[in-house]
Predicted model as a PDB file, atoms N, CA, C, CB and O in Angstrom, pLDDT in the B-factor column:
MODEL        1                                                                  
ATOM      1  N   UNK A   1      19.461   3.227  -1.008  1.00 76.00           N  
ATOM      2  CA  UNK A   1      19.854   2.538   0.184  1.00 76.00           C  
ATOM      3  C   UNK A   1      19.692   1.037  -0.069  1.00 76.00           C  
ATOM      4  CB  UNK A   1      19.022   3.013   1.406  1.00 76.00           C  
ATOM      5  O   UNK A   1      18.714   0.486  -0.573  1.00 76.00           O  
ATOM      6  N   UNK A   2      20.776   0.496   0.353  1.00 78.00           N  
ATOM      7  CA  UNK A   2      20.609  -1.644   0.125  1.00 78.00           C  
ATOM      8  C   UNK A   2      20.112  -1.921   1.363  1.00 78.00           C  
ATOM      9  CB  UNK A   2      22.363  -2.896  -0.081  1.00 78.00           C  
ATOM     10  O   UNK A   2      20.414  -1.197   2.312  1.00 78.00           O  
ATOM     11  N   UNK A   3      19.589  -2.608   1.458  1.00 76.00           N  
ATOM     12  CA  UNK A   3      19.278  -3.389   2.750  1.00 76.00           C  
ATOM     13  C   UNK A   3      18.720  -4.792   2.455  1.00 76.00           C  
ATOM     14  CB  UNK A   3      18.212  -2.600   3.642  1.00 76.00           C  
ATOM     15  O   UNK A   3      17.617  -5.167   2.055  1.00 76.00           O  
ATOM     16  N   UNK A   4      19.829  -5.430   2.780  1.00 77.00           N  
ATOM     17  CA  UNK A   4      19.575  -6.876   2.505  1.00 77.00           C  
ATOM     18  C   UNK A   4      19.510  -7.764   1.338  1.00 77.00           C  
ATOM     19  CB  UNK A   4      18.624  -7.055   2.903  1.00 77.00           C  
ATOM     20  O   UNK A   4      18.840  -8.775   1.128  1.00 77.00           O  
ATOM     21  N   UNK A   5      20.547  -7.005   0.491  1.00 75.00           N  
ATOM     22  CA  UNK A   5      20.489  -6.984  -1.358  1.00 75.00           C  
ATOM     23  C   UNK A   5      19.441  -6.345  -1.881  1.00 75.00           C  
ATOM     24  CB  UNK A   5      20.341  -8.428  -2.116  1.00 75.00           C  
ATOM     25  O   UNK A   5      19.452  -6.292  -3.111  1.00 75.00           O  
ATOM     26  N   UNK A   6      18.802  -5.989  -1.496  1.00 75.00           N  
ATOM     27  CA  UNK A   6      17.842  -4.646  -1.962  1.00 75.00           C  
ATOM     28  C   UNK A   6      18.022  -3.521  -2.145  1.00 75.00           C  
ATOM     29  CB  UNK A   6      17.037  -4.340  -1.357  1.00 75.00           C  
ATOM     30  O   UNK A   6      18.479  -2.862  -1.211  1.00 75.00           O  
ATOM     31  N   UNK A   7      17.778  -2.982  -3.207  1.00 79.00           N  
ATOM     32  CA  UNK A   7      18.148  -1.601  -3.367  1.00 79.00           C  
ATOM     33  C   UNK A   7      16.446  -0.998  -3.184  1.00 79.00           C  
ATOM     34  CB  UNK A   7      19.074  -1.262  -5.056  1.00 79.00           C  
ATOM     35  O   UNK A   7      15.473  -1.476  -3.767  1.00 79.00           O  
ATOM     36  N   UNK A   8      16.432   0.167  -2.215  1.00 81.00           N  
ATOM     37  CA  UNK A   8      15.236   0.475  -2.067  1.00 81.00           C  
ATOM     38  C   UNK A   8      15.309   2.305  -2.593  1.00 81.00           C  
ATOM     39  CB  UNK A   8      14.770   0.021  -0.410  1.00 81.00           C  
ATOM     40  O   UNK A   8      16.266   2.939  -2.149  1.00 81.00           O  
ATOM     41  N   UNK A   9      14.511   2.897  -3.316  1.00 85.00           N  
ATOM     42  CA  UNK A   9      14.821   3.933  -4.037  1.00 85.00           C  
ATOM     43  C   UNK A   9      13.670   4.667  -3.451  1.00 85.00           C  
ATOM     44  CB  UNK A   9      14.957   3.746  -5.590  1.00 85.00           C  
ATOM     45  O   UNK A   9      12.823   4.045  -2.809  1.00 85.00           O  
ATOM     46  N   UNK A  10      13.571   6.146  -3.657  1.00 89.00           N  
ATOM     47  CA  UNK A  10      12.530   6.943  -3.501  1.00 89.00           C  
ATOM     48  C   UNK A  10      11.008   6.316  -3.514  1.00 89.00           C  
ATOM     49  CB  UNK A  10      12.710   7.881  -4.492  1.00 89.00           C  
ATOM     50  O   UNK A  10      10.205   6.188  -2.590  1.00 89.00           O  
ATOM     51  N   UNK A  11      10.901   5.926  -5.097  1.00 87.00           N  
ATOM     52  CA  UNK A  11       9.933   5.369  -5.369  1.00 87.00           C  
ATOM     53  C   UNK A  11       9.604   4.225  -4.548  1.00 87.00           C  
ATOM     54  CB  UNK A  11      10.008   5.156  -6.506  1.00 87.00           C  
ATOM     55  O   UNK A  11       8.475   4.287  -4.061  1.00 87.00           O  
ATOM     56  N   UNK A  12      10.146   3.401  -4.318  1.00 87.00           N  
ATOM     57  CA  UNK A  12       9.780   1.880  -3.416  1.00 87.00           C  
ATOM     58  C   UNK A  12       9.165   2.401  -2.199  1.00 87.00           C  
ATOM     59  CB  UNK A  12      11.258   0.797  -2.907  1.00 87.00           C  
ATOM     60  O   UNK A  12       8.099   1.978  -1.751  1.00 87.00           O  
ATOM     61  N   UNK A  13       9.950   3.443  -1.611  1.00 89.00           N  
ATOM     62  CA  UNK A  13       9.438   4.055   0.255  1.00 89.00           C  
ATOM     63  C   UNK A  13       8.425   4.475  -0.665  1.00 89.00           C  
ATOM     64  CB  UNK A  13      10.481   5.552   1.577  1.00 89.00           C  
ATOM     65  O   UNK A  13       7.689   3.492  -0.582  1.00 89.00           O  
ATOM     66  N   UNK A  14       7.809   5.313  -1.564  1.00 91.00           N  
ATOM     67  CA  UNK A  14       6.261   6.021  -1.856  1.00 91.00           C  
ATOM     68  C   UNK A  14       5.250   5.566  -1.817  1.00 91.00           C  
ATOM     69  CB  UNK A  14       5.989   6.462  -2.871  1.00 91.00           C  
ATOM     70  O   UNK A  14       4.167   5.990  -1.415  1.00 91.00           O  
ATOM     71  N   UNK A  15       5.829   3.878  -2.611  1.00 91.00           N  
ATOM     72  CA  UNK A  15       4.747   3.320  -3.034  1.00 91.00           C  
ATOM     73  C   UNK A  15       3.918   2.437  -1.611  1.00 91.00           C  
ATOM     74  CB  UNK A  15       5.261   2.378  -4.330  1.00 91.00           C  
ATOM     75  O   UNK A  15       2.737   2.277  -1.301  1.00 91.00           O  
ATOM     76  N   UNK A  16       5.588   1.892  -0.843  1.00 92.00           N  
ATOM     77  CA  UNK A  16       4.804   1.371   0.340  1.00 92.00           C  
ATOM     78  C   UNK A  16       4.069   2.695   0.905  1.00 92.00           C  
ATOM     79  CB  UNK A  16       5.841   0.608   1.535  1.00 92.00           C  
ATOM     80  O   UNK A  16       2.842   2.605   0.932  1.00 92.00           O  
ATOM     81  N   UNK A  17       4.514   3.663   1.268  1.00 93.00           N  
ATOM     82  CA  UNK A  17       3.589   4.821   1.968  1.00 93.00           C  
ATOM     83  C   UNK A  17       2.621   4.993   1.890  1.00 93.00           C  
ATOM     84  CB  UNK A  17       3.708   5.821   1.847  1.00 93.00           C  
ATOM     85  O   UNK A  17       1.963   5.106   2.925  1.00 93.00           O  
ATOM     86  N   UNK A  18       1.927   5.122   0.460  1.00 94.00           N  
ATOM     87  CA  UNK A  18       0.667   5.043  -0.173  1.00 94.00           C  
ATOM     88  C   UNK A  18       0.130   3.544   0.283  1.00 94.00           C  
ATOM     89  CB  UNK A  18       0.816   5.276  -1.854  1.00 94.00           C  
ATOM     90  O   UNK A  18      -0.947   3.611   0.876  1.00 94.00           O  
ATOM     91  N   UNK A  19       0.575   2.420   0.152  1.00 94.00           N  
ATOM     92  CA  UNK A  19      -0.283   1.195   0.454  1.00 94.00           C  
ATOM     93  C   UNK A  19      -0.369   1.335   2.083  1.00 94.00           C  
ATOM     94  CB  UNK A  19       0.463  -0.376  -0.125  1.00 94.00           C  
ATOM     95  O   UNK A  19      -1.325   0.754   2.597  1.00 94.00           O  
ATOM     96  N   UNK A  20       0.581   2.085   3.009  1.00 95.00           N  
ATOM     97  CA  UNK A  20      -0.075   1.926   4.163  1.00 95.00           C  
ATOM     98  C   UNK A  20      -0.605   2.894   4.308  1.00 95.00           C  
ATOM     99  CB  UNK A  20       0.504   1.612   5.158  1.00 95.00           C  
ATOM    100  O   UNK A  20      -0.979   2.557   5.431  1.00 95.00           O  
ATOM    101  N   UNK A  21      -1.102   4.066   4.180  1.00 96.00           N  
ATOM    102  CA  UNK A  21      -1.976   5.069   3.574  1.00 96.00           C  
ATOM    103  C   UNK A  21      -3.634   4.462   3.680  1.00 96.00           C  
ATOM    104  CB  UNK A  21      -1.424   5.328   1.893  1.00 96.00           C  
ATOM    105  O   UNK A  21      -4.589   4.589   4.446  1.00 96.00           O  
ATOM    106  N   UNK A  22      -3.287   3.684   2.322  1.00 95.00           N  
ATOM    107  CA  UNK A  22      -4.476   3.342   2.019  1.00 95.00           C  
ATOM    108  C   UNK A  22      -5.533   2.135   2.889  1.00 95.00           C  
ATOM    109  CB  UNK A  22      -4.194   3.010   0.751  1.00 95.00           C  
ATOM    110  O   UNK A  22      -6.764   2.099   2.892  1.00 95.00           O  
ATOM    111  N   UNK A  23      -4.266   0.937   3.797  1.00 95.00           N  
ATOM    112  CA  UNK A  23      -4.522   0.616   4.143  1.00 95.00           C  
ATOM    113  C   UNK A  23      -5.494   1.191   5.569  1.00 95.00           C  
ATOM    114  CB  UNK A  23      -3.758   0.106   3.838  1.00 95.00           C  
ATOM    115  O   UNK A  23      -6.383   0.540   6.119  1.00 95.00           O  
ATOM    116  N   UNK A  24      -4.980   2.711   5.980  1.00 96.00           N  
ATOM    117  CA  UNK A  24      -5.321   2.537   7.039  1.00 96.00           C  
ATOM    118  C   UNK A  24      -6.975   3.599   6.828  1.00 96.00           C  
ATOM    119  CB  UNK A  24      -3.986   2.927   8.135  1.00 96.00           C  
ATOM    120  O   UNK A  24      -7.519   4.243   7.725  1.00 96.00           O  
ATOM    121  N   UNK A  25      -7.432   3.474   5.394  1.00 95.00           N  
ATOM    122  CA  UNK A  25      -8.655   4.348   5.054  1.00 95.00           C  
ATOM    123  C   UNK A  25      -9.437   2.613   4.946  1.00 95.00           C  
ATOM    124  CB  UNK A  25      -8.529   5.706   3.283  1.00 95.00           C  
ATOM    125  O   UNK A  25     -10.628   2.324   5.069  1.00 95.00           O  
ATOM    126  N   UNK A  26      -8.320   1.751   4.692  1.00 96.00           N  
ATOM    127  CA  UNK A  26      -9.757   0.556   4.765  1.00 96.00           C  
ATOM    128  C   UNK A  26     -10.309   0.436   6.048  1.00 96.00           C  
ATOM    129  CB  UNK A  26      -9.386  -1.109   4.396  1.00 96.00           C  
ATOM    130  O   UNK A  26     -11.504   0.355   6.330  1.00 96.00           O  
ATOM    131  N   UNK A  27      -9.216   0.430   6.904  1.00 95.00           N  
ATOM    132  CA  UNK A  27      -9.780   0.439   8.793  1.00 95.00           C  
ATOM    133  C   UNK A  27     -10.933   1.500   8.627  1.00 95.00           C  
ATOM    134  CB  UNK A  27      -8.309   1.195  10.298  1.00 95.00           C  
ATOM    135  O   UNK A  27     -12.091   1.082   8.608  1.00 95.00           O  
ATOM    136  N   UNK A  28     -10.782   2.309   8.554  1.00 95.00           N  
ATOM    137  CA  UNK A  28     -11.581   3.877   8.787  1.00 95.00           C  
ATOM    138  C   UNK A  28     -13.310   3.154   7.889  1.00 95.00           C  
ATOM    139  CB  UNK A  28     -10.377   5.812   7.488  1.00 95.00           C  
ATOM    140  O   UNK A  28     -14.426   3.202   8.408  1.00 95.00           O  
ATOM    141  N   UNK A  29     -12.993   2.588   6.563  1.00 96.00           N  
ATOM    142  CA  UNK A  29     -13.979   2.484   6.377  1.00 96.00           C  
ATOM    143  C   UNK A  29     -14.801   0.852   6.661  1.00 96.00           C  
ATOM    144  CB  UNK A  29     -13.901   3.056   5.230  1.00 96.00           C  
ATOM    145  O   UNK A  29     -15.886   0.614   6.130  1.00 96.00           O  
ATOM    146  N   UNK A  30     -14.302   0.135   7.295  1.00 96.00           N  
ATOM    147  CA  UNK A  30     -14.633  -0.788   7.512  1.00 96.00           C  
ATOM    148  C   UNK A  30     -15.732  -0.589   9.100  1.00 96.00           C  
ATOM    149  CB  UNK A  30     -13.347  -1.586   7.407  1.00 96.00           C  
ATOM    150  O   UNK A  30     -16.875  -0.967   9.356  1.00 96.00           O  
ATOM    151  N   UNK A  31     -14.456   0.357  10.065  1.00 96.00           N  
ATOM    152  CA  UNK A  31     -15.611   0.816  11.280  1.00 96.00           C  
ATOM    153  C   UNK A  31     -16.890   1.538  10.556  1.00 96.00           C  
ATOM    154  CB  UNK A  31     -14.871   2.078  12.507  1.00 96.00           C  
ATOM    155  O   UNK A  31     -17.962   1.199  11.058  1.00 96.00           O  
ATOM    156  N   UNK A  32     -17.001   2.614   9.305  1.00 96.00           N  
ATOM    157  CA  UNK A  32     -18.217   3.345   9.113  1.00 96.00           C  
ATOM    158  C   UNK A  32     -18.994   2.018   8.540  1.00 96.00           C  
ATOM    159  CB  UNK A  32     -18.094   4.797   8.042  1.00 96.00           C  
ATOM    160  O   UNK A  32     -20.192   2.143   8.798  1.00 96.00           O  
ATOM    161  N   UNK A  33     -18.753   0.932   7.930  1.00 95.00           N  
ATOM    162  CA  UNK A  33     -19.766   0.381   7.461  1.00 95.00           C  
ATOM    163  C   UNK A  33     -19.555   0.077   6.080  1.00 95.00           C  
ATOM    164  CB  UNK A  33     -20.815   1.106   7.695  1.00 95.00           C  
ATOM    165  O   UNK A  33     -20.232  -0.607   5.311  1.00 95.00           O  
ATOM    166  N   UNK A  34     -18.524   0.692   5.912  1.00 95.00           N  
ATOM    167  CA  UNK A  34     -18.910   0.567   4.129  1.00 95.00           C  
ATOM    168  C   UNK A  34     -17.626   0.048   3.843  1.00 95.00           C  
ATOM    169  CB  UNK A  34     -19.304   2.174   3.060  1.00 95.00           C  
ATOM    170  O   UNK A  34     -16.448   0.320   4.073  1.00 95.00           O  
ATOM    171  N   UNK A  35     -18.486  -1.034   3.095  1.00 95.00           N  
ATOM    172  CA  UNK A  35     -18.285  -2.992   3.448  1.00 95.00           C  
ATOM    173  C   UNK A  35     -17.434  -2.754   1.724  1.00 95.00           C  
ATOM    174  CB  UNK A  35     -20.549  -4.611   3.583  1.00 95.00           C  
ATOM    175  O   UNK A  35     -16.375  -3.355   1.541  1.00 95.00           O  
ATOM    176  N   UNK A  36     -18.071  -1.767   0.470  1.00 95.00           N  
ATOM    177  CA  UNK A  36     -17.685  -2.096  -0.800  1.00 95.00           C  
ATOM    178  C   UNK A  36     -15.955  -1.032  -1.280  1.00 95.00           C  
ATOM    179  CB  UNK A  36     -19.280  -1.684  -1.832  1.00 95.00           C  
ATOM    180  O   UNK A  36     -14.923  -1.004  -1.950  1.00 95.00           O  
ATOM    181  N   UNK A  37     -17.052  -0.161   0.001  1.00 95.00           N  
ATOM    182  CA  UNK A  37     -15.211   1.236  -0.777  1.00 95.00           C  
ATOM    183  C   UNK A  37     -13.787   0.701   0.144  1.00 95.00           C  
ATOM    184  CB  UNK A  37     -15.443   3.951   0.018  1.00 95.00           C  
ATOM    185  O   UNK A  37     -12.616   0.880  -0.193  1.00 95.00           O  
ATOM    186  N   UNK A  38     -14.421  -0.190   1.732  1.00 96.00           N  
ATOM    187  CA  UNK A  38     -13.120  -0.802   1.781  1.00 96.00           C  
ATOM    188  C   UNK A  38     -12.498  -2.293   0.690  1.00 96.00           C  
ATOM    189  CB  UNK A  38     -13.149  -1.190   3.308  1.00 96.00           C  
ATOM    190  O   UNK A  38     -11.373  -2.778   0.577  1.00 96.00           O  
ATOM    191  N   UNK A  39     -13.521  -2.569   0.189  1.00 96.00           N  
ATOM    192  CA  UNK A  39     -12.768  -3.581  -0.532  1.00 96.00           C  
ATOM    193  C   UNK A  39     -12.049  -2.411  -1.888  1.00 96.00           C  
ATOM    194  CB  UNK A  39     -14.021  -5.083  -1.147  1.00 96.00           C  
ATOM    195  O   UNK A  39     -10.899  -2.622  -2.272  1.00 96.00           O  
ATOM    196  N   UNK A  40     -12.596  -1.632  -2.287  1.00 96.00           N  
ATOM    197  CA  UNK A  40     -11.999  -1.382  -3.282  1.00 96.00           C  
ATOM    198  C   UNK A  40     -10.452  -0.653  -2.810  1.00 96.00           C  
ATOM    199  CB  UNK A  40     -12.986  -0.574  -4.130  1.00 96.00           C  
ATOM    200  O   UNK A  40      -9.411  -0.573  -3.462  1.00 96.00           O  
ATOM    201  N   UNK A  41     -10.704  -0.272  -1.711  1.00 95.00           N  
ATOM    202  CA  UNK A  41      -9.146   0.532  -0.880  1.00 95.00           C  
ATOM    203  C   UNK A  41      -8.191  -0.667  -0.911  1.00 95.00           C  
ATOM    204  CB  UNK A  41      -9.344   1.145   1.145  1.00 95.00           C  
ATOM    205  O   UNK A  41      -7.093  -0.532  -1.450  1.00 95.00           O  
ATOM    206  N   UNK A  42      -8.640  -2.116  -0.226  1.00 96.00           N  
ATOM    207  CA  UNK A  42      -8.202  -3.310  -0.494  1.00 96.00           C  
ATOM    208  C   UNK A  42      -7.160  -3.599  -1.949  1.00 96.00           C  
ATOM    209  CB  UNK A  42      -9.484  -4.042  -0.512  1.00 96.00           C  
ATOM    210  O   UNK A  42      -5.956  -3.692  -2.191  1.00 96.00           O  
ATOM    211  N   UNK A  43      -8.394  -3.662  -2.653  1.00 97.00           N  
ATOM    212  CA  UNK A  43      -7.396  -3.898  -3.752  1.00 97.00           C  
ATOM    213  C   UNK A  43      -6.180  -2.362  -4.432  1.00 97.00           C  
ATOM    214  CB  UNK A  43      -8.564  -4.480  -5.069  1.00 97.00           C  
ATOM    215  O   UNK A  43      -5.131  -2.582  -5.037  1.00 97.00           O  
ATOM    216  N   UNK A  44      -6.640  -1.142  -4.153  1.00 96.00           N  
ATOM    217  CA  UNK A  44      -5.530  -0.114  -4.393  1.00 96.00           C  
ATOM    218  C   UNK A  44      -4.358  -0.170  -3.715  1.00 96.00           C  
ATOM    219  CB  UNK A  44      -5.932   1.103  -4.158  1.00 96.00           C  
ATOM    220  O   UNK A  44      -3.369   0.387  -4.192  1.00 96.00           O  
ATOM    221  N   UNK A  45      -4.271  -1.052  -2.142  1.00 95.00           N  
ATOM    222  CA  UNK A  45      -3.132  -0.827  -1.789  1.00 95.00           C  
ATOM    223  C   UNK A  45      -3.203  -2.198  -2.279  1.00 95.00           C  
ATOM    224  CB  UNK A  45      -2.664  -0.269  -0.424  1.00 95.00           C  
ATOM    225  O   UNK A  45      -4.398  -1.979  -2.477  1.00 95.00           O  
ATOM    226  N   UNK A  46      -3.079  -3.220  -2.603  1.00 95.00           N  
ATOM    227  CA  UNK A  46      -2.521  -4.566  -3.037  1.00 95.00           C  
ATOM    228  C   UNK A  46      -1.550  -4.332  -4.179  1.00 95.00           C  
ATOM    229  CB  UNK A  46      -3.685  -5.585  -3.504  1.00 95.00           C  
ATOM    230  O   UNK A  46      -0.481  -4.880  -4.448  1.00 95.00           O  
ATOM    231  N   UNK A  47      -2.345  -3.193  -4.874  1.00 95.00           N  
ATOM    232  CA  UNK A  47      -1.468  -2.644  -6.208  1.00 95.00           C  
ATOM    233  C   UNK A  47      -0.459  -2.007  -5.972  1.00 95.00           C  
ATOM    234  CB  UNK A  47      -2.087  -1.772  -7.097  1.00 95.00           C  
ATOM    235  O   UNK A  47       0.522  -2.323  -6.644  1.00 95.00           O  
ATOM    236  N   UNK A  48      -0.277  -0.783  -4.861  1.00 94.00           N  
ATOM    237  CA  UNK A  48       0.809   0.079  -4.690  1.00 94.00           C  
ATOM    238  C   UNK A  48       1.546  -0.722  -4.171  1.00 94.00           C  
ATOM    239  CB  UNK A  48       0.686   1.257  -3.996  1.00 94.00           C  
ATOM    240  O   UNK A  48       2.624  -0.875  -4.745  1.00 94.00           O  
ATOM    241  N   UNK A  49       1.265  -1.631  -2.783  1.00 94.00           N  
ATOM    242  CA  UNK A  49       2.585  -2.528  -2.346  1.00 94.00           C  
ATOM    243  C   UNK A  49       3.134  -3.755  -3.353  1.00 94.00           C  
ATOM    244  CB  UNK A  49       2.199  -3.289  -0.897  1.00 94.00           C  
ATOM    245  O   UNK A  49       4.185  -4.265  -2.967  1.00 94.00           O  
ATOM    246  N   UNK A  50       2.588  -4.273  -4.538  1.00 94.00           N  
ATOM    247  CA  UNK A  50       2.863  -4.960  -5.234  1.00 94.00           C  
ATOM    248  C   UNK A  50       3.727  -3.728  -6.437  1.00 94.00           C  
ATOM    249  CB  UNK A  50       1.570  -5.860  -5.521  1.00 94.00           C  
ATOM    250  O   UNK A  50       4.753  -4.092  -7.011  1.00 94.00           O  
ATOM    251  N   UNK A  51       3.392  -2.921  -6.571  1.00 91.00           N  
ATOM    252  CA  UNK A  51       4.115  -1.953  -7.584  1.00 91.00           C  
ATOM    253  C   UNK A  51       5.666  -1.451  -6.742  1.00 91.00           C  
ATOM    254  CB  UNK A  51       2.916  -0.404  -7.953  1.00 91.00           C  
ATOM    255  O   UNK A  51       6.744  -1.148  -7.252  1.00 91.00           O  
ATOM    256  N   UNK A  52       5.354  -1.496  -5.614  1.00 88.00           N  
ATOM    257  CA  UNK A  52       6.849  -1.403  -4.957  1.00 88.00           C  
ATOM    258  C   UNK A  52       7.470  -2.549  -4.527  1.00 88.00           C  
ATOM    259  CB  UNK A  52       6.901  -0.594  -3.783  1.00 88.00           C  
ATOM    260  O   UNK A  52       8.633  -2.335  -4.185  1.00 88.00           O  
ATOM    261  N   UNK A  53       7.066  -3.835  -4.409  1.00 88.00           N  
ATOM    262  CA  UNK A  53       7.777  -5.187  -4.720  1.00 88.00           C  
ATOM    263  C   UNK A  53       8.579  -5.339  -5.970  1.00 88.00           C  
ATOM    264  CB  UNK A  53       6.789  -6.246  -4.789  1.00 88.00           C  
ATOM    265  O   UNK A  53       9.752  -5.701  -6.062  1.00 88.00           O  
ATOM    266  N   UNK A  54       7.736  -4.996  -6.931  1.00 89.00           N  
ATOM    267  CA  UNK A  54       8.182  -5.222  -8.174  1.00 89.00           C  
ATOM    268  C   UNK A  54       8.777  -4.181  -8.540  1.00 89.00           C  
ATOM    269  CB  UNK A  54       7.312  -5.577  -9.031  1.00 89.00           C  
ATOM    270  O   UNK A  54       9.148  -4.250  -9.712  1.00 89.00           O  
ATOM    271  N   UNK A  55       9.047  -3.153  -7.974  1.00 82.00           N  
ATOM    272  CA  UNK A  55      10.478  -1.854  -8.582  1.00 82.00           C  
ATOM    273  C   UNK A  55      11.411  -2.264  -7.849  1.00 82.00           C  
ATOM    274  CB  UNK A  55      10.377   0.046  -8.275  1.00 82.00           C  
ATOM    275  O   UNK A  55      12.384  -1.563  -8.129  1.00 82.00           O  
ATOM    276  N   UNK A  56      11.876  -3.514  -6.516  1.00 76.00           N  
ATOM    277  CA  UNK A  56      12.744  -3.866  -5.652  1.00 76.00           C  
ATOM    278  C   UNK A  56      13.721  -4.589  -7.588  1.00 76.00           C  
ATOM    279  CB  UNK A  56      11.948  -5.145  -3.950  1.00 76.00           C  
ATOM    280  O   UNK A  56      14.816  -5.151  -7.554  1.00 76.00           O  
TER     281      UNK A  56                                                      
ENDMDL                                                                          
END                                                                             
C-alpha cells in the first residue's frame, strides 16, 4: 500500500505493532515501579519503530 510516496509492506505495519506493543508494557511498567525494565522496553521499541522507518 503507498501512502504518501511510501510504500508500506507487511513488515513496516509489524514492526510499528510491536513498537506500540511494547510501548504500551513501558506504561504498565512504569505504574508497577520498575523504573529499569521500562527503560529497557524504551529502548526495544525505539528499535522496532526505527527498523520500520528504515524498511519505508
Amino acid at each position: 500500500m503507498e501512502i504518501a510516496g511510501a510504500e508500506l509492506t507487511f513488515g513496516n505495519v509489524v514492526l510499528f505493532a510491536v513498537a506500540l506493543f511494547l510501548l504500551a508494557g513501558v506504561y504498565s511498567f512504569v505504574k508497577q515501579g520498575i523504573k529499569f525494565g521500562a527503560l529497557i522496553l524504551l529502548v526495544f521499541a525505539g528499535l522496532a519503530f526505527l527498523g520500520g522507518v528504515l524498511w519505508l
